[in-house]
N, C-alpha and C positions, 0 to 999 in steps of 0.2 A: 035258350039264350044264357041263363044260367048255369047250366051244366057246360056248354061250350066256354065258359069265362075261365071254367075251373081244369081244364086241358091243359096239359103240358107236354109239349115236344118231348121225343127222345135224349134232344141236344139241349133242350132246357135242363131236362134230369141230369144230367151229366153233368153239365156244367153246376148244378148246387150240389151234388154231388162230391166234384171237385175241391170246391170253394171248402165246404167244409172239413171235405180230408184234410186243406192245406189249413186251416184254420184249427184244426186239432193238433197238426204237427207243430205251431208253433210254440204253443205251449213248453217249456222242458218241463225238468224233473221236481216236482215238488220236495223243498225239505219238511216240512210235514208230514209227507207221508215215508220217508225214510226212518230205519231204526235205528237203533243207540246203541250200535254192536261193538266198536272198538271201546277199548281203556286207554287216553290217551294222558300222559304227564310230560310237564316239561320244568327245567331247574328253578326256573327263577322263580321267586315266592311274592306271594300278591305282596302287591307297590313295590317293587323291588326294579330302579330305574337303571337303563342298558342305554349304550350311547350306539346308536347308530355309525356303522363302518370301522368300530373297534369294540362291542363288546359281542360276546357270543353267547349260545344258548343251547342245551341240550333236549331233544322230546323224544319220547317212546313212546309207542303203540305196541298194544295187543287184544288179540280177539279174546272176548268173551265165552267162554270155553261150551258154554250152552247153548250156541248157535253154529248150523251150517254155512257153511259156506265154499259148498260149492262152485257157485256163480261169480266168487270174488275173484279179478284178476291183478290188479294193483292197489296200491296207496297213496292218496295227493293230500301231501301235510300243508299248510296254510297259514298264514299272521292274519286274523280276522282282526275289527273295530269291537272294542268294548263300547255297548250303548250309549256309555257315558261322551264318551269321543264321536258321537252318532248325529247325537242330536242338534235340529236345526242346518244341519249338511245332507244336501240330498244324493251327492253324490258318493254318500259311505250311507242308505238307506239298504236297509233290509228286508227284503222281498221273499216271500214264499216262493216264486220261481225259480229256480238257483241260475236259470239264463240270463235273469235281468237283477238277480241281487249284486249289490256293493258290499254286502258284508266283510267278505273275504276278498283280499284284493294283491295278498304281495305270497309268491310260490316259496315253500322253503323246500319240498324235496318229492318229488315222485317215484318210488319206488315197488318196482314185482311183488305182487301179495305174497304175506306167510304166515302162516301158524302161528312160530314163536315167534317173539318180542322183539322187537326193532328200536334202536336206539339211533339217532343222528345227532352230529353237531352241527349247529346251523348259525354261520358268523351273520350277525343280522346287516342288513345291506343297505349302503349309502343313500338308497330312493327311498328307503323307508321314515317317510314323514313321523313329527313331534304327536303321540294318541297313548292311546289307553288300549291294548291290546290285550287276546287269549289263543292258544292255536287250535285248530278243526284239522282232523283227517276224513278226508272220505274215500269210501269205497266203493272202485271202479270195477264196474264188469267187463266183458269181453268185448262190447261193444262203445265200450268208454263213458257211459252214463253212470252217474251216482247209482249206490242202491243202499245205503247204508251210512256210517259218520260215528264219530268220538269227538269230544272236545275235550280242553281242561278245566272250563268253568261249568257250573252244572246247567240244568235245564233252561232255566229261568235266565240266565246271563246273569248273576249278581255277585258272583267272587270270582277268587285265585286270576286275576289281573295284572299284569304288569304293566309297567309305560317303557315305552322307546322315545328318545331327544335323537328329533334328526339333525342333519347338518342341516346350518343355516345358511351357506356357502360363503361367509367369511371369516378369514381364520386371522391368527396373531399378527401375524406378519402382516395385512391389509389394515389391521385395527391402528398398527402402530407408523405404516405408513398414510396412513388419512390422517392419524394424529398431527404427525409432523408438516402435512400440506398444510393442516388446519392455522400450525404456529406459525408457520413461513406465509403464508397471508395476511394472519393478523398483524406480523412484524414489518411486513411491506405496507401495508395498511400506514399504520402508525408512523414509518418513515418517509412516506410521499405528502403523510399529512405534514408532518414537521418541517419539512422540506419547503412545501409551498406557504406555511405560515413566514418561516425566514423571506422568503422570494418577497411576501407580501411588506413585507416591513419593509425593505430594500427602496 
């Protein structure tokens, strides 16, 4: 009776079989387990504030001369959250999964792997909200999974930082036409009260 409890179908096997294949696939790539293979710099110097949708910024990448890299096919450079802009917001949280991290959230350039040193300017872009930023490059294989990564702040996240101010979607011209709504009501205001005080005397 016992030993028949502990029998499994063929189509039982298969099917946890399954479940679990699918259940390993969803997993991605851990950054953890990825190296520190690129050198990545970029111009601006910690606290050094950039205005979103007009200022720009330069980054370069290069491989660390003591590593293969064979398996490298491309480069996807990145505007990641410095910890500081992290915290208490779960949707800029940093996850070991890199499927489901928020880290890294705004593209600045994917580019064919190379050897030598890569330099981009990248005009930082109008959806890039008011944070504390640093840039990550990873590197993609043939298959388009991470295998590898550079940033420009070190291990730990604790320097060479910048901020970005985003647009806050109103500009001069809004500021100074709300102004003037603002006067022309209190002046109509003030004249209907005047008005009715005379009516009242009358």
């Amino acid at each position: 009776m016992a030993a028949s409890s502990l029998f499994f179908s063929p189509a039982t096997i298969l099917g946890l079989l399954l479940l679990f294949s699918i259940g390993s696939s969803v997993e991605g790539v851990l950054f953890s387990k990825l190296k520190q293979t690129l050198i990545v710099t970029a111009s601006p110097n910690h606290g050094q504030v950039l205005k979103a949708g007009e200022d720009k910024l330069t980054v370069s990448w290069a491989l660390n001369s003591t590593v293969s890299d064979s398996s490298y096919k491309q480069v996807k450079v990145i505007l990641c959250y410095a910890p500081v802009s992290q915290k208490d917001r779960g949707w800029r949280k940093t996850v070991d999964d890199l499927s489901i991290d928020k880290t890294c959230q705004f593209d600045i350039i994917t580019k064919p792997y190379t050897k030598s040193k890569t330099t981009f300017e990248y005009m930082v872009k109008r959806n890039v909200p008011t944070a504390t930023y640093f840039i990550r490059a990873y590197v993609l294989d043939f298959s388009e999974n991470e295998v590898a990564y550079g940033q420009t702040t070190d291990a730990a996240k604790t320097t060479k930082f910048f901020d970005i101010i985003g647009i806050s979607g109103r500009t001069a011209s809004l500021d100074i036409a709300a102004g003037c709504f603002s006067a022309f009501s209190i002046l109509s205001l003030v004249y209907f009260f005047v008005k009715e005080k005379r009516m009242a005397k009358k």
